[in-house]
Phi, psi and omega in degrees: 000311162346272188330314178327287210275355158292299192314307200300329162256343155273003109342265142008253162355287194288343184249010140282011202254296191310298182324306189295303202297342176281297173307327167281341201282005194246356174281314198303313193252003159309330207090299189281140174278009208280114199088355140330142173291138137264150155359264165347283172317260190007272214300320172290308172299293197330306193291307161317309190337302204283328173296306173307322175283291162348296155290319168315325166265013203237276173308317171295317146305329161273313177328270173354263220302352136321318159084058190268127195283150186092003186241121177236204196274336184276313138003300187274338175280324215280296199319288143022293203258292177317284163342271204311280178343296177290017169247340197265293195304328188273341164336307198279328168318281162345257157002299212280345177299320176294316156337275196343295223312311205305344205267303153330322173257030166205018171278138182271153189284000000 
């Protein structure tokens, strides 16, 4: 089930990756981002993403423990376990963005 549920999020993964690269590529070669991705939005929707995902595994959880018919545990573990991956991986985004900055802001003039 693992193997499945890997593929399946590196699927994912790649067809948000492609959606960014469709969406950056008409910024790359104007000069101007103006109609452009920005950073930011990227980097905001990512976050909504994760939130969406969070709540989505928060409501199937009281659903369960409700004992609302059609929601069973695996179901509610799976969402759960993705929700926590995708919080871990923008953590890490995070991190490595601060990394960035911190190392840019101690570069001598």
């Amino acid at each position: 089930m693992s193997t499945i549920d890997t593929s399946r999020m590196l699927l994912e993964l790649r067809a948000m990756a492609a959606e960014a690269g469709r969406e950056a590529s008409p910024a790359a070669g104007a000069g101007a981002p103006a109609g452009g991705l920005d950073f930011g939005q990227v980097l905001k929707r990512s976050i909504d993403q994760v939130n969406g995902m969070q709540s989505t595994a928060s409501a199937l959880a009281v659903a369960y423990e409700q004992g609302a018919p059609g929601v069973d545990l695996t179901r509610v573990m799976l969402e759960s376990n993705k929700a926590g991956l995708a919080f871990r991986a923008m953590s890490e985004v995070r991190n490595r963005l601060v990394n960035a900055y911190q190392e840019v802001m101690n570069m001598p003039i």
